[in-house]
N, C-alpha and C positions, 0 to 999 in steps of 0.2 A: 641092817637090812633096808630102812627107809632111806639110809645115807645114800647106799649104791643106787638106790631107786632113783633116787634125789639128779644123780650124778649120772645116771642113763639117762633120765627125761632131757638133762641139758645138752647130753652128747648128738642125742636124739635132732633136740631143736636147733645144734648149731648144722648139722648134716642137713636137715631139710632147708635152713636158711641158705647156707653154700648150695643148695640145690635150686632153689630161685634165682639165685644171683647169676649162675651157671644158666639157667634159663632166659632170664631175662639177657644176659649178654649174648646168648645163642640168637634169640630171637633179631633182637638189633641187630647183631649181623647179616642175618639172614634178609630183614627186610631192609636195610643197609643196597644187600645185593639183588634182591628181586629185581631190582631195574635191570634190563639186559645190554649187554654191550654188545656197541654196535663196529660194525666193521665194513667198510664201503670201497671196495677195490675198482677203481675207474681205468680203464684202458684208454687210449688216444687213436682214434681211422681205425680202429680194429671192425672186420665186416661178421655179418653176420656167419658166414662160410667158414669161420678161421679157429674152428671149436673141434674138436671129436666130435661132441657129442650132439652138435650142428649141422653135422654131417662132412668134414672136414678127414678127407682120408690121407693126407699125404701131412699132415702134423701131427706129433705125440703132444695131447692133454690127457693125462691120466686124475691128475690132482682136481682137472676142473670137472672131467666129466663122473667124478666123483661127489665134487658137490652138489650137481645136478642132480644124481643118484641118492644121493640123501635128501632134498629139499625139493623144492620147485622149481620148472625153468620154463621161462614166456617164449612159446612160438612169433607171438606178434607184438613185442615190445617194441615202442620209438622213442631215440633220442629226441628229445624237443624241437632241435634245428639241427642239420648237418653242415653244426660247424664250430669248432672250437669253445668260446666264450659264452655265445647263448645257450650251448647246450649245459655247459655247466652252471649259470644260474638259475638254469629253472631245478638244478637236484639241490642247491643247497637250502631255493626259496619257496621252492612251489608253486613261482607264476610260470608263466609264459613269459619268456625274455622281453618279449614286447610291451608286457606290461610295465618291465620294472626299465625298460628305455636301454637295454643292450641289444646290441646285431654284433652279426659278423664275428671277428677275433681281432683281439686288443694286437696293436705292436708296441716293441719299446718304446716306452715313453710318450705313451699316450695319456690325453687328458682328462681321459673317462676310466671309469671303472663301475662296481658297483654299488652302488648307493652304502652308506654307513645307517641310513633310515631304513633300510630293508632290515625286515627279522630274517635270521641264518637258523639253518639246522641247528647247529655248534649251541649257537646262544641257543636255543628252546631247552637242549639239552643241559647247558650248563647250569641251565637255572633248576633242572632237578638232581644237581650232587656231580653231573659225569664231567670226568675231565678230556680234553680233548686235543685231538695231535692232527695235525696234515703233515703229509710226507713224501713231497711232490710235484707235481704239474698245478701250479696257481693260477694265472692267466683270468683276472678277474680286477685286473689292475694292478699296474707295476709301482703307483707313485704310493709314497709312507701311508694316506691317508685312506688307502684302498687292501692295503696287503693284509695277511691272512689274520694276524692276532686284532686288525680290528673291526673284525666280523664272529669272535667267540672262541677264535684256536685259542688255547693255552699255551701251544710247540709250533714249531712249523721248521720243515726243511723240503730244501728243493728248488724250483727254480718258478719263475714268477709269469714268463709265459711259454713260448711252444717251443720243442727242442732246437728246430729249423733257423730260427730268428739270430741266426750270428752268423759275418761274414763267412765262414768256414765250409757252410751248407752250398752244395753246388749251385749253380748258379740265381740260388737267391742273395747270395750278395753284390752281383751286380745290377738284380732288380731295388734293392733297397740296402739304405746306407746303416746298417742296424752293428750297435756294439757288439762288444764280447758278450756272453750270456755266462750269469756268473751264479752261483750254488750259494744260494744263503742257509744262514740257521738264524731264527728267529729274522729281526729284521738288519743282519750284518750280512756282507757279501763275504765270501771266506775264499772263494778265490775260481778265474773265468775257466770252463770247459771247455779246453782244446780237446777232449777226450771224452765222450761219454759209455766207453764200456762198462766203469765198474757202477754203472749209477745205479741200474734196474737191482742189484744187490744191499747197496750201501742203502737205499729207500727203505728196501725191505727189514735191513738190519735196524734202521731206525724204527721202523715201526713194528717189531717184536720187542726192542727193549721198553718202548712204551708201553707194550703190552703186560710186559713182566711189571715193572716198575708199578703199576694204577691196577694191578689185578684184582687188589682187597676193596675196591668201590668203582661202580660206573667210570668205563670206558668208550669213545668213540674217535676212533682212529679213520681217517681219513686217507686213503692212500691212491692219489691220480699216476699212475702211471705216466712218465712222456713217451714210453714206446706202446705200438708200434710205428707212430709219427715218425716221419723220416726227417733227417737222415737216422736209420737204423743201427744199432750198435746191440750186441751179444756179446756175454762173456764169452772168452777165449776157449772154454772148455767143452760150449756148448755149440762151437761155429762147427757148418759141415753135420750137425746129427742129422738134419729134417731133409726129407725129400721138397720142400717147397721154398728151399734156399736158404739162405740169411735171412727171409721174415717168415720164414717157418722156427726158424733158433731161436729168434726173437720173441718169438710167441711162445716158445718151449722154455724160454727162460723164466716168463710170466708165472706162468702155471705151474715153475718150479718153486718161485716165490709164495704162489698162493700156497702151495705143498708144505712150505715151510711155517708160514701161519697157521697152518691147520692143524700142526703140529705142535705148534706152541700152544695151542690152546686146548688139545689134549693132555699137554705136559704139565698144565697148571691146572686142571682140571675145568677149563674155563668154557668146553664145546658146549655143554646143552643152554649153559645161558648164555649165549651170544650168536648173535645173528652175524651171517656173512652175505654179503651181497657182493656179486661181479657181472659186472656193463662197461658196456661203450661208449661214448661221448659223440661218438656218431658212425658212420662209413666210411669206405675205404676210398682215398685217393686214388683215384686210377690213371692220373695222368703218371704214376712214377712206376707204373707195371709190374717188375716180378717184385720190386720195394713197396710194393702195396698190397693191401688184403682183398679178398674177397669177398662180396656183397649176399654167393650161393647162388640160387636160381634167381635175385631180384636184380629187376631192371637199374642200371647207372648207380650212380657212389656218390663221397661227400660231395657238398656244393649244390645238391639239385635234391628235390623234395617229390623222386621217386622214391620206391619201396626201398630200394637199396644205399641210399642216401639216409635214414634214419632207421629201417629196423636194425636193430641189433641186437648179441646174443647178450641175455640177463638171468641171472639165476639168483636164488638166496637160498640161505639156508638157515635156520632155527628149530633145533631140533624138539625143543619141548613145545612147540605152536604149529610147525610145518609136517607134516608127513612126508616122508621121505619117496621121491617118483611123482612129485604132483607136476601134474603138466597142465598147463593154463593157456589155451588159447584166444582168450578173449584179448584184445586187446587194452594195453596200457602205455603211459609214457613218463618221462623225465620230471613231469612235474606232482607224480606221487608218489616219490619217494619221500619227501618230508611229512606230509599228513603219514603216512603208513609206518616210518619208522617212529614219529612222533607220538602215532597211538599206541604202539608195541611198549613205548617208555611211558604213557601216560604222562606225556606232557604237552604243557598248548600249545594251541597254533596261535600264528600271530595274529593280531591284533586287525591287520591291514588286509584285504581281500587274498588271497591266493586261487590259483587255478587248478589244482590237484585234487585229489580225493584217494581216501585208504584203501589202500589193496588187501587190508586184513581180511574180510570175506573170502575175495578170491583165494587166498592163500591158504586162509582155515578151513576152505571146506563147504562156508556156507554161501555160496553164492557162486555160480559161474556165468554169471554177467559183468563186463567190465562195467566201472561206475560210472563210465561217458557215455553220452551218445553221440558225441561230435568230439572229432581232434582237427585243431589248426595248424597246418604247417606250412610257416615262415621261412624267410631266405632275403637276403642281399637288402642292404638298408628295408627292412619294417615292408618286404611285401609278401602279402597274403597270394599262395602258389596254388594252393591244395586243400581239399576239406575232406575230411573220413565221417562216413556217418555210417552208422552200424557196419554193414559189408560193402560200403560204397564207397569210392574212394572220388570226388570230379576236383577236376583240373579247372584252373580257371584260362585264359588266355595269360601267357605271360613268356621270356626269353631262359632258354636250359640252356647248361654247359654239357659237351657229352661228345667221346671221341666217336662217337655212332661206328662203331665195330672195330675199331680201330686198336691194337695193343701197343703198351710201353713198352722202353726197355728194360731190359735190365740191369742197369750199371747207376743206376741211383739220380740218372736225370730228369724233369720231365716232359713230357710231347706235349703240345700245343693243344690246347678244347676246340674244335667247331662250338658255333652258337647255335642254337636249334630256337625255332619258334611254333609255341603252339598258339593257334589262328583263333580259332573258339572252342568253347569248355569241350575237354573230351572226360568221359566215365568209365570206370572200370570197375567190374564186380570181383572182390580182393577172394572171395571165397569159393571161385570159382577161376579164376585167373589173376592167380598171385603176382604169376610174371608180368602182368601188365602188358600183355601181347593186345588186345582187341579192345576197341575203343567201341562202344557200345550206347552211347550219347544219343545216336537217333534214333534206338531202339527203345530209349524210355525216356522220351522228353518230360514227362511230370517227374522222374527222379533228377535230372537234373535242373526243373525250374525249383523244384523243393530243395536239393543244396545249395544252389544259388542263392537265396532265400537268406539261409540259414549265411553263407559268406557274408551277405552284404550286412547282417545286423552283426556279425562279431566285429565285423569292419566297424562300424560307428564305436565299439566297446576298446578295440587293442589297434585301430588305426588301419593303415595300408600305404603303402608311399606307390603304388600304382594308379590309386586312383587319388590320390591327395587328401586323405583322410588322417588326422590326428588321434583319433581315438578316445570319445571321453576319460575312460577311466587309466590313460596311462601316466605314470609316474615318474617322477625327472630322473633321471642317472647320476651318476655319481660324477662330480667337476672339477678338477684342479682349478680351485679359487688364483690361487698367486705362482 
């Protein structure tokens, strides 16, 4: 009798030992994956107007305006700059492009990029476990010393700046003498796009098998979009569905892509820890007409540092943080998406100053105040256009591009800009006149000596090349030494 006793106590104590071990491996797991993977889908000129659920009637988004429906989506988000390359350094770093010494957008073989001394999303993340993939529109520097694995990707596929940039694109190859534009994987060219229908697919397929592949530890997948930047391409299956043409297909592709991530990540059980975020890099082109998006009700498009120049449509979604239908319209921009996704991972920020601030408040619930009271927006070599302060939006004196009523065609050319000049600062109150119809400057001269005010000290801080200011605190760019 004591024998079996004997011989139960041990069967006993190896059961509860396999039951700790079983524990203890459960738990590492688990906190293994408490960090949430992130997922950053970037569009290219897509305007604010070009969404369903933005109020876009003559396109089908079913899949985005679904994730809207699950999460949150900003009425008053801004691209940092409208335009290309600055816009996209302020989401990987957090400044203001002016700080970290980018304008404008890189061309082939240009001698700038972005600094390799700047801290990246990527790296903040990599240094907590996640591995990381781009799969797409780079355009942050095309030379080895700039390109994407030496800012934190682990992967990268896609193309290095804007789809447009090869002789091919109507008549921008007789404005500039730009190569073939060629599709790398990692840092190999694998061969030039006379064609880019199947691209907006093959991205996508890229960045689902990453998805699969890193699903058992932190993931951040990176995925810029080159469409709906022109020249415009849709798959074959999908030309002809949208009442709004070929950049309505285009956009319907988009949204099919995102449909398909969404679904991978219910297929791997990956939805409620992983956030998905979908933006624009700025607005829409409107010198290339029915091949260009729509801005909505905001005045003018990329290029100029009206409403419809940088707001654009932004949504995220995290289902175990965000409530599903939150709608936020305080205002936010391009440069806090790294503190926000940063703090969602609990990992640092860098080291070196940034201009962003977390939108976890706004997004949780506790707070519906944007974390600025002032946004700066830049344009055309490092000049100060614009300053937003709470619902005020003043103009400084400065030169717009802007067809002033005029429409493109449609056959994928573009029409010529008039130059517009605004004379002295004019005001506009955004919350009451979104469209920026009524210039309101002489109605409240202390609100526009108080933003003036506020321009001229960020001047002395991020520079201005209208007034000849360097800007204490900006930092070099990135230089092709040899």
């Amino acid at each position: 009798m004591l024998k079996f006793e004997f011989v139960k106590v041990k069967i006993m104590k190896k059961a509860f030992q396999l039951l700790v071990i079983v524990f203890f491996f459960s738990c590492n797991h688990q906190e293994k994956n408490a960090s949430p993977n992130i997922i950053f889908i970037l569009t290219d000129d897509q305007g604010y107007g070009d969404l369903g659920v933005y109020g876009a009637k003559d396109i089908q988004t079913p899949h985005l305006d679904q994730l809207a429906a699950d999460g949150a989506r900003f009425t008053s988000y801004y691209a940092t700059q409208p335009v290309c390359s600055a816009s996209r350094a302020s989401i990987l770093t957090g400044c203001y492009p002016n700080r970290i010494g980018i304008h404008n957008a890189y061309s082939p073989g240009s001698k700038l990029g972005l600094n390799p001394e700047e801290t990246t999303l990527p790296e903040l993340l990599k240094a907590k476990g996640y591995a990381t993939g781009i799969f797409g529109k780079w355009h942050l520097g095309d030379a080895p010393e700039f390109q994407p694995r030496k800012h934190g990707f682990d992967e990268y596929y896609g193309i290095l700046y804007s789809n447009d940039m090869w002789p091919q694109h109507p008549q921008q190859g007789e404005w500039f003498n730009f190569p073939d534009i060629y599709l790398y994987e990692n840092e190999t060219p694998l061969k030039a796009l006379k064609d880019q229908t199947f691209l907006t697919a093959a991205l996508t397929d890229k960045a689902i098998d990453f998805i699969r592949r890193n699903k058992e530890n932190p993931f951040f997948v990176y995925l810029p979009h080159p469409q709906p930047h022109v020249p415009l391409f849709a798959a074959d299956s999908l030309k002809g569905t949208q009442k709004r043409g070929l950049y309505g297909d285009v956009i319907h592709e988009i949204d099919a892509s995102v449909g398909r991530i969404l679904t991978t990540l219910e297929e791997e059980g990956l939805k409620e820890n992983t956030i998905v975020v979908f933006t624009s890099d700025n607005g829409p082109w409107l010198s290339y007409g029915g091949h260009s998006g729509s801005a909505g009700i905001f005045r003018e498009g990329k290029g100029t540092n009206w409403e419809g120049g940088h707001r654009v449509p932004s949504i995220i979604r995290y289902p175990s943080k965000i409530s599903p239908n939150t709608l936020i319209e305080a205002p936010a921009m391009g440069i806090d998406w790294l503190p926000t996704l940063a703090g969602f991972a609990q990992a640092d920020l860098p080291e070196k100053k940034i201009d962003g601030a977390s939108l976890i408040p706004l997004l949780t619930g506790q707070s519906t105040n944007s974390p600025h009271e002032n946004f700066f927006f830049y344009y055309r070599t490092n000049e100060l256009h614009a300053v937003r302060h709470h619902d005020w939006k003043l103009y400084v004196p400065h030169t717009y591009r802007s067809l002033n009523g005029r429409s493109g065609t449609n056959d994928g050319f573009p029409v010529p800009y008039d130059m517009n000049e605004i004379e002295s600062a004019a005001l506009f109150n955004l919350s009451t006149d979104p469209k920026e119809e009524t210039d309101v400057a002489t109605q409240y001269p202390e609100m526009v000596k108080k933003i003036t005010k506020i321009a001229d000290s960020v001047r002395l801080v991020l520079g201005d090349q209208l007034k000849g200011i360097k800007g204490r605190e900006v930092r070099p760019v990135g230089r092709v030494l040899n």
